[in-house]
BAVEXLUM-840264 format. One record per residue: x, y, z of N, C-alpha, C in turn; residue number from 0; residue in one letter. Coordinates in pm, whole numbers. Atoms other than C-alpha are relative to their C-alpha. Layout:
REM BAVEXLUM-840264
+--------+--------+--------+--------+--------+--------+--------+--------+--------+-----+----+
:   n.px :   n.py :   n.pz :  ca.px :  ca.py :  ca.pz :   c.px :   c.py :   c.pz :   i : aa :
+--------+--------+--------+--------+--------+--------+--------+--------+--------+-----+----+
:      X :      Y :      Z :      X :      Y :      Z :      X :      Y :      Z : NUM :  A :
...
+--------+--------+--------+--------+--------+--------+--------+--------+--------+-----+----+
END
This chain:
REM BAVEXLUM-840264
+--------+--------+--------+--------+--------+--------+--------+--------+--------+-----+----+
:   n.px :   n.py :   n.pz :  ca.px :  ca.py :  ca.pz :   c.px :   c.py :   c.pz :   i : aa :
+--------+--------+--------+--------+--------+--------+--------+--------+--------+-----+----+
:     10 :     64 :   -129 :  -8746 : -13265 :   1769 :     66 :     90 :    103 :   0 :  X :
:   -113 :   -110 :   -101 :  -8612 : -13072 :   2097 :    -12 :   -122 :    135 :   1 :  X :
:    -62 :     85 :   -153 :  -8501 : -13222 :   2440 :    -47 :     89 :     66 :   2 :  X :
:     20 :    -47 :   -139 :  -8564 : -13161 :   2780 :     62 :    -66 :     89 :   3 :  X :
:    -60 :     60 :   -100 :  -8366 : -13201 :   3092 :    -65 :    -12 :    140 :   4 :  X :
:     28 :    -30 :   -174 :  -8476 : -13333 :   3422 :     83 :     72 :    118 :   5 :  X :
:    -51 :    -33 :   -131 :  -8364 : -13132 :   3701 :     32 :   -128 :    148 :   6 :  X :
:      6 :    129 :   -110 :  -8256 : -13312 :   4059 :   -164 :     21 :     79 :   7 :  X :
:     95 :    -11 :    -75 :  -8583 : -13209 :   4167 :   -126 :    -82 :    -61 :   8 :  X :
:    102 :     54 :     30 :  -8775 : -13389 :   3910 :    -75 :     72 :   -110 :   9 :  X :
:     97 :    -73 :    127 :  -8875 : -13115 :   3685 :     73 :     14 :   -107 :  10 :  X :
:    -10 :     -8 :    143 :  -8904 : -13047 :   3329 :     -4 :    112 :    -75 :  11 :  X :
:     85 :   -135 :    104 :  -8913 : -12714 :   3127 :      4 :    -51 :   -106 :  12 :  X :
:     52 :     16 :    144 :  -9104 : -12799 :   2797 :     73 :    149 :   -102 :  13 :  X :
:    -49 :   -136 :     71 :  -8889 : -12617 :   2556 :   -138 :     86 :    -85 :  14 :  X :
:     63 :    -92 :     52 :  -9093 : -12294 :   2407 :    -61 :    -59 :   -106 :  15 :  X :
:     12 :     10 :     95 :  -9135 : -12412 :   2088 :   -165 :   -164 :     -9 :  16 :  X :
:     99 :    143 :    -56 :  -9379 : -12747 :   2214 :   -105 :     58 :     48 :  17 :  X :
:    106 :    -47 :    -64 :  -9543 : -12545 :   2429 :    -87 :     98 :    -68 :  18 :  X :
:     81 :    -97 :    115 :  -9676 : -12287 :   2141 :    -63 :   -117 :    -56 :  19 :  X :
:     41 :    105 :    100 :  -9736 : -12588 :   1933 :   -136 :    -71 :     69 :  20 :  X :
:    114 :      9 :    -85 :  -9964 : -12740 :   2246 :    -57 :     78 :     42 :  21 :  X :
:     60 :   -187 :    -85 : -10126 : -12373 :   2336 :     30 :    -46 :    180 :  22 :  X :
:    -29 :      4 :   -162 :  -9962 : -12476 :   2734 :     23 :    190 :     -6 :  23 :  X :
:    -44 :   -139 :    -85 :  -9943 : -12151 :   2945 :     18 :    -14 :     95 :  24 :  X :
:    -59 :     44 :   -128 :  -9783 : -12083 :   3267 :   -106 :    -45 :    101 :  25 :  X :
:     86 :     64 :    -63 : -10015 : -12262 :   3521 :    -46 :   -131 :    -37 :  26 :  X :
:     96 :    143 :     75 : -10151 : -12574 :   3280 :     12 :    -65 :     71 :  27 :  X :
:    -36 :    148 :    -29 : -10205 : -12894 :   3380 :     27 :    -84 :   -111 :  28 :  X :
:    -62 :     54 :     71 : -10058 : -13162 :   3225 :    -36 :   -114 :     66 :  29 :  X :
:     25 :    134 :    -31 : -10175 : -13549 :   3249 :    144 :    -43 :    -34 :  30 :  X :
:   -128 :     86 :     33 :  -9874 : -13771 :   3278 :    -55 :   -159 :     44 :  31 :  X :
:     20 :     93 :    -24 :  -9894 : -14108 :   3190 :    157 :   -103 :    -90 :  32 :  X :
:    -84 :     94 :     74 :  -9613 : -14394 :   3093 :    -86 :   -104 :    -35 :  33 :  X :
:     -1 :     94 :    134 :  -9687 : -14618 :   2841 :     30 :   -154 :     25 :  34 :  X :
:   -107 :    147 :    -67 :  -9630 : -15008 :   2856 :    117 :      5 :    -98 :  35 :  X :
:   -125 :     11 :     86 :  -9368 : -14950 :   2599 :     85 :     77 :    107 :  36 :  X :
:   -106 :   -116 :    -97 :  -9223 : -14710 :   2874 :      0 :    154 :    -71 :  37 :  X :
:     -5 :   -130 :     53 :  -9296 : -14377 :   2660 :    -64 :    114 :    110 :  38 :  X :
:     83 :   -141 :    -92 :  -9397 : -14042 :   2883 :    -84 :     47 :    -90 :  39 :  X :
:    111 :    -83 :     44 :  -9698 : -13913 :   2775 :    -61 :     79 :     53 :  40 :  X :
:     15 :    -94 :    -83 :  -9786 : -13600 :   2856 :   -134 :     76 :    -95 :  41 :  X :
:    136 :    -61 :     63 : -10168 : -13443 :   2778 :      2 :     83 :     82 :  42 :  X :
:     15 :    -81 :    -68 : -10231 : -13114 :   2820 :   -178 :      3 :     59 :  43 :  X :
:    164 :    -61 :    -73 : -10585 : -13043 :   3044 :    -56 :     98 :     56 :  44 :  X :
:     61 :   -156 :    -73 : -10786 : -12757 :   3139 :    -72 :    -71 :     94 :  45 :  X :
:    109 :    -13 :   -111 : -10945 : -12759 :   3489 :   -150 :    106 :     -9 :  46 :  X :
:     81 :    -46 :    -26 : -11276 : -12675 :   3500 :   -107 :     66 :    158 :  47 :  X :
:     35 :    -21 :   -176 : -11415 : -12461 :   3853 :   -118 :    -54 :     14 :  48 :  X :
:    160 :     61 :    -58 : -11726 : -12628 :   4004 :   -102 :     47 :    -45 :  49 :  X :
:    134 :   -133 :     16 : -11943 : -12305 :   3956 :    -36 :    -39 :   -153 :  50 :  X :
:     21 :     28 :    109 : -11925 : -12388 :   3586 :    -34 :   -118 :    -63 :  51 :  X :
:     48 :    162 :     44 : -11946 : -12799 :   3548 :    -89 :    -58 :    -54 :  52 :  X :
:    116 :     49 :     38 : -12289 : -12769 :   3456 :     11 :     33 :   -150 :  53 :  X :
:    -20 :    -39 :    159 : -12212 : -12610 :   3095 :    102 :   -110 :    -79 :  54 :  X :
:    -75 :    104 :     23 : -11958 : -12907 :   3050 :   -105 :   -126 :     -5 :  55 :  X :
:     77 :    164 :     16 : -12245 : -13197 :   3070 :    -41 :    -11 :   -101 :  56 :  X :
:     11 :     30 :    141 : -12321 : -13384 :   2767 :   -109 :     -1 :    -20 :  57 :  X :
:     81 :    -49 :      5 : -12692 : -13279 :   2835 :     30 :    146 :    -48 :  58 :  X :
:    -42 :   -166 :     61 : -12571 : -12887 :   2772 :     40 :     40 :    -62 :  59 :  X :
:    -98 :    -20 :     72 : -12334 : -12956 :   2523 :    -78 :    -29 :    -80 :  60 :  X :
:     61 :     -4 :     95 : -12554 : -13092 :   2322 :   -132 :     58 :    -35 :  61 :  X :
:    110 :   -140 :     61 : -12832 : -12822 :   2353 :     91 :     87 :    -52 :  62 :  X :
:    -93 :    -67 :     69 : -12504 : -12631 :   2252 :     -5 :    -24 :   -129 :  63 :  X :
:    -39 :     51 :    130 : -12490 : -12852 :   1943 :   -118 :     47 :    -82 :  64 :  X :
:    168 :     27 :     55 : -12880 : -12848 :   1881 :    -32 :    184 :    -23 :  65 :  X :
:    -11 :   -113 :     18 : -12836 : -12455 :   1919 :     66 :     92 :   -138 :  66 :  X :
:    -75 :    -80 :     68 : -12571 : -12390 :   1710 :    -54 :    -45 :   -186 :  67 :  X :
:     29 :     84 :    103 : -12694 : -12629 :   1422 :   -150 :     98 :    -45 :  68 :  X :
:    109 :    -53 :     12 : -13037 : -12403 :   1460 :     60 :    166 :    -61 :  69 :  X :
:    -54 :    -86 :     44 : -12841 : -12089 :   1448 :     39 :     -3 :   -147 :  70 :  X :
:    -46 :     17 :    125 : -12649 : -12219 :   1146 :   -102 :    -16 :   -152 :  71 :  X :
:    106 :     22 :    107 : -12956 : -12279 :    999 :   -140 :    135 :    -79 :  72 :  X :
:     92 :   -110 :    -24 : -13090 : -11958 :   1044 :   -124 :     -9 :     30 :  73 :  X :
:    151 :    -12 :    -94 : -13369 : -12067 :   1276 :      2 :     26 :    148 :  74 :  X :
:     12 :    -38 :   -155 : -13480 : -11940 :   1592 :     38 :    169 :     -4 :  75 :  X :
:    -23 :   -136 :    -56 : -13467 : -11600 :   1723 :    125 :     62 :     73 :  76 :  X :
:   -163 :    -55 :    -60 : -13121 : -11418 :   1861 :    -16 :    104 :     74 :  77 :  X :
:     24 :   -147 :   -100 : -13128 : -11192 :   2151 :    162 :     -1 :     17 :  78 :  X :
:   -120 :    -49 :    -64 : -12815 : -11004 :   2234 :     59 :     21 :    129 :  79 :  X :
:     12 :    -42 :   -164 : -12889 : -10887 :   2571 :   -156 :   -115 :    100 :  80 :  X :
:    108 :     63 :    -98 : -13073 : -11068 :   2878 :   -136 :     77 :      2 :  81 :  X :
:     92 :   -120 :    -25 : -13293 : -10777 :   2867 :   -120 :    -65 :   -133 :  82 :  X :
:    110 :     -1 :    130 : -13448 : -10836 :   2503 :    -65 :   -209 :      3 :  83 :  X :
:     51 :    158 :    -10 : -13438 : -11278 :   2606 :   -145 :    -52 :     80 :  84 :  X :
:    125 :     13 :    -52 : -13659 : -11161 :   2893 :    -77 :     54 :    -40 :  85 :  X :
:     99 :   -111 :     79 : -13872 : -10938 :   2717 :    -75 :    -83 :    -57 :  86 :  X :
:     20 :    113 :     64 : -13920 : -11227 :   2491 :   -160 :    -77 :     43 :  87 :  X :
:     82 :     65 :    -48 : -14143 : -11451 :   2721 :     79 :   -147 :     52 :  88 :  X :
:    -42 :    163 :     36 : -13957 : -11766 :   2644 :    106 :    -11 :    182 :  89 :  X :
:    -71 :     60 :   -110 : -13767 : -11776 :   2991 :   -159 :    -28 :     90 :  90 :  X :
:    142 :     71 :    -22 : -14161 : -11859 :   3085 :    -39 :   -106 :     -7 :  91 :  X :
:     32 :    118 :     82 : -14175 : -12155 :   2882 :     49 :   -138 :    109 :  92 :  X :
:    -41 :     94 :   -141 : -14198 : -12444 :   3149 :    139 :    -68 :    -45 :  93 :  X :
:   -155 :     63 :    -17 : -13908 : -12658 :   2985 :    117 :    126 :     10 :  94 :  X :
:   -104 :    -89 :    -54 : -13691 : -12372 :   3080 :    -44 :     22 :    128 :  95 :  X :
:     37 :    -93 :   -127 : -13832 : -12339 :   3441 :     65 :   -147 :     62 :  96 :  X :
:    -56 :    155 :    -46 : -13676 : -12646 :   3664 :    104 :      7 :     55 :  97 :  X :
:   -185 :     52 :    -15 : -13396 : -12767 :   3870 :     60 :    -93 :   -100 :  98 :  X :
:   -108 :     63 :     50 : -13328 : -13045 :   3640 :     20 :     64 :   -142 :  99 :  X :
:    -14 :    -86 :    160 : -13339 : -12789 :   3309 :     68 :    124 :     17 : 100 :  X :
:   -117 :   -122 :     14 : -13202 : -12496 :   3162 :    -71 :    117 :     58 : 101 :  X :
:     57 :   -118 :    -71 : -13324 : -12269 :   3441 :    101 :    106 :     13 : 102 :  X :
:   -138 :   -151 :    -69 : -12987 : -12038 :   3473 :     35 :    -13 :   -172 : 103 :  X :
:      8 :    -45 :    152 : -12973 : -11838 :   3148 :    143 :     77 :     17 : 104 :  X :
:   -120 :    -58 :     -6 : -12634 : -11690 :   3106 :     22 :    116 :   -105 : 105 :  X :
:     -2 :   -131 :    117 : -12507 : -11350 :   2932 :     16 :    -73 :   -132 : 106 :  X :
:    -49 :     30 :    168 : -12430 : -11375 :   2548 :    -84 :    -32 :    -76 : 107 :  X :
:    129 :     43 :     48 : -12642 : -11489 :   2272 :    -19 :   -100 :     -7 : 108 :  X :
:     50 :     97 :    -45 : -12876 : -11687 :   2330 :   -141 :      9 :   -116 : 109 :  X :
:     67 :     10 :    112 : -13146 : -11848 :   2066 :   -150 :   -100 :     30 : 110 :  X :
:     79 :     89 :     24 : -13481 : -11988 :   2034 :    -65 :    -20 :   -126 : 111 :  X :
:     36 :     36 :    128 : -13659 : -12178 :   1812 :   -110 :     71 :    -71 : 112 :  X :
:     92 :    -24 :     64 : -13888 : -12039 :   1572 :   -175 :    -31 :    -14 : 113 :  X :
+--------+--------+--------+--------+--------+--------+--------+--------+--------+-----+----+
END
């Protein structure tokens, strides 16, 4: 177990040893909530920037899932580079053309189906 002291200002340094244990780094956020028992509870959270929010929806996440499950399965095709995805054709393929679809293709690999 380790302690922590409030300062008069209100703050807290999370001894070292907590903060390895929670991967915190200098900047985190941290949810604080009390408890009806009265306990501090403290969750660590990553901010996500705007520009990115769309790879966070549980539409994207789970073409993530439906991806990786295909990958794992060794189906679908694997491009390395944007170069060989467009080469491909498949950024053609109408359900990839759309505002409400996966029209913004991002570096890294990326897979279709077989």
């Amino acid at each position: 177990m380790s302690f922590a002291k409030i300062s008069n200002k209100g703050q807290i340094t999370l001894p070292a040893d907590v903060r390895k244990l929670a991967n915190l780094e200098d900047g985190d956020v941290v949810e604080v909530e009390v408890s009806d028992e009265g306990d501090i509870v403290l969750r660590p959270r990553k901010l996500i920037p705007a520009s990115q929010a769309w790879f966070w929806t549980e539409s994207w996440q789970e073409g993530e899932r439906e991806a990786s499950r295909e990958r794992d399965a060794g189906e679908g095709d694997v491009f390395r580079w944007d170069e060989e995805f467009l080469a491909s054709g498949v950024a053609s393929v109408p359900q990839l053309t759309g505002r409400d679809s996966r029209s913004h293709v991002p570096s890294g690999v990326l897979c279709r189906p077989k």
